[in-house]
C-alpha positions in Angstrom: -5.0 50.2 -169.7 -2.3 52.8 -168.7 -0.5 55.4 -171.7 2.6 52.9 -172.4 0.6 50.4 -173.9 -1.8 52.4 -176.1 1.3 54.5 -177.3 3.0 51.5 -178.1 0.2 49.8 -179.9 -0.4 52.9 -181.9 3.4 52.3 -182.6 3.4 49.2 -183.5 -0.1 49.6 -185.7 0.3 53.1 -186.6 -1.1 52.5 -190.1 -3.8 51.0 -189.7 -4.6 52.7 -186.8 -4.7 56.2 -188.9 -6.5 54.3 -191.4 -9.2 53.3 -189.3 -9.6 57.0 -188.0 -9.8 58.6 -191.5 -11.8 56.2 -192.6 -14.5 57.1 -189.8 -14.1 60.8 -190.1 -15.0 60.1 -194.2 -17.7 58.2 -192.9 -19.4 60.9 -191.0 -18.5 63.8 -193.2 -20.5 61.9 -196.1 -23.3 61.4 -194.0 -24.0 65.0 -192.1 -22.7 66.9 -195.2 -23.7 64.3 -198.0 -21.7 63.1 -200.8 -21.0 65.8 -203.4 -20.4 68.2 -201.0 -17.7 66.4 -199.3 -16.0 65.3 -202.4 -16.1 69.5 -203.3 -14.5 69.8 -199.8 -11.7 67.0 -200.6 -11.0 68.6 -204.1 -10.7 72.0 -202.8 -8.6 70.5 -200.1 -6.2 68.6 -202.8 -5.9 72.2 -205.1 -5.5 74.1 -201.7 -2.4 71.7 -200.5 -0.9 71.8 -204.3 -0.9 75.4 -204.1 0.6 75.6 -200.7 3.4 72.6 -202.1 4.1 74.8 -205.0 4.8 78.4 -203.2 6.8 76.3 -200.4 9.2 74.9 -202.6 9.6 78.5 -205.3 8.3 81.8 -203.8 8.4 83.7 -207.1 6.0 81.4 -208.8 2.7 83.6 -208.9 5.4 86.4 -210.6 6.2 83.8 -212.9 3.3 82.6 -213.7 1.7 86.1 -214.4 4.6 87.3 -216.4 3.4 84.3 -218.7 -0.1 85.5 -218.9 0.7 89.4 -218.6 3.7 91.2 -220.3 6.8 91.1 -217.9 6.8 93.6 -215.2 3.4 94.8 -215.3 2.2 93.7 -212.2 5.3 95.2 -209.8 
Protein backbone atom coordinates (compact mmCIF):
# COMPACT_ATOMS: atom_id res chain seq x y z
CA UNK A 1 0.00 0.00 0.00
CA UNK A 2 1.97 3.18 -1.15
CA UNK A 3 1.45 7.00 0.89
CA UNK A 4 -1.43 8.27 -1.64
CA UNK A 5 -3.75 5.90 -0.52
CA UNK A 6 -3.32 5.82 3.27
CA UNK A 7 -3.22 9.78 3.12
CA UNK A 8 -6.32 9.72 1.23
CA UNK A 9 -8.21 7.32 3.35
CA UNK A 10 -7.17 9.24 6.44
CA UNK A 11 -8.84 12.00 4.29
CA UNK A 12 -11.62 10.63 3.57
CA UNK A 13 -12.06 8.93 7.25
CA UNK A 14 -10.28 11.47 9.20
CA UNK A 15 -12.80 11.24 12.00
CA UNK A 16 -13.05 8.15 12.73
CA UNK A 17 -9.74 7.48 12.10
CA UNK A 18 -8.65 10.00 15.14
CA UNK A 19 -11.30 8.52 17.06
CA UNK A 20 -10.03 5.15 16.83
CA UNK A 21 -6.49 6.40 17.78
CA UNK A 22 -7.68 8.32 21.01
CA UNK A 23 -9.67 5.85 21.93
CA UNK A 24 -6.63 3.28 22.08
CA UNK A 25 -4.26 5.66 23.68
CA UNK A 26 -7.37 6.05 26.58
CA UNK A 27 -7.29 2.42 26.52
CA UNK A 28 -3.68 1.94 27.51
CA UNK A 29 -3.34 4.97 29.76
CA UNK A 30 -6.21 3.42 32.03
CA UNK A 31 -4.63 0.28 32.05
CA UNK A 32 -0.59 1.00 32.83
CA UNK A 33 -1.62 4.11 34.95
CA UNK A 34 -5.17 2.87 36.28
CA UNK A 35 -8.28 4.75 36.30
CA UNK A 36 -8.20 7.67 38.82
CA UNK A 37 -5.05 8.63 37.99
CA UNK A 38 -5.75 9.09 34.38
CA UNK A 39 -8.95 10.89 34.94
CA UNK A 40 -6.50 13.33 37.44
CA UNK A 41 -4.31 13.57 34.25
CA UNK A 42 -7.38 14.52 31.95
CA UNK A 43 -8.72 17.09 34.48
CA UNK A 44 -5.55 18.70 34.99
CA UNK A 45 -5.15 18.58 31.22
CA UNK A 46 -8.86 20.29 30.75
CA UNK A 47 -7.87 23.25 33.69
CA UNK A 48 -4.31 23.43 32.07
CA UNK A 49 -5.83 24.10 28.31
CA UNK A 50 -8.64 26.65 29.96
CA UNK A 51 -5.96 28.51 31.42
CA UNK A 52 -3.80 28.55 28.33
CA UNK A 53 -7.45 29.62 26.29
CA UNK A 54 -7.94 32.35 28.71
CA UNK A 55 -4.33 34.25 28.67
CA UNK A 56 -4.39 33.65 24.70
CA UNK A 57 -7.35 35.52 24.03
CA UNK A 58 -6.66 38.70 27.21
CA UNK A 59 -3.00 38.99 28.48
CA UNK A 60 -3.89 41.23 31.45
CA UNK A 61 -6.15 38.66 33.01
CA UNK A 62 -4.07 37.35 36.03
CA UNK A 63 -3.68 41.52 36.85
CA UNK A 64 -7.29 41.56 36.69
CA UNK A 65 -8.07 38.97 38.39
CA UNK A 66 -5.74 39.77 41.38
CA UNK A 67 -6.87 43.40 41.47
CA UNK A 68 -10.28 41.58 42.39
CA UNK A 69 -8.78 39.60 45.18
CA UNK A 70 -6.05 42.26 46.24
CA UNK A 71 -6.43 46.08 46.36
CA UNK A 72 -5.53 47.61 42.86
CA UNK A 73 -1.99 48.06 42.21
CA UNK A 74 -0.50 46.10 44.89
CA UNK A 75 1.08 43.52 43.09
CA UNK A 76 3.12 45.95 40.27
Amino acid sequence: MNKDKIYSFYKSHKGEVNGAIIGFLVAVSILIIGFIKFIFIVICMAVGYYIGKVFSVDRDYLKKFLDKIFPPGTLR
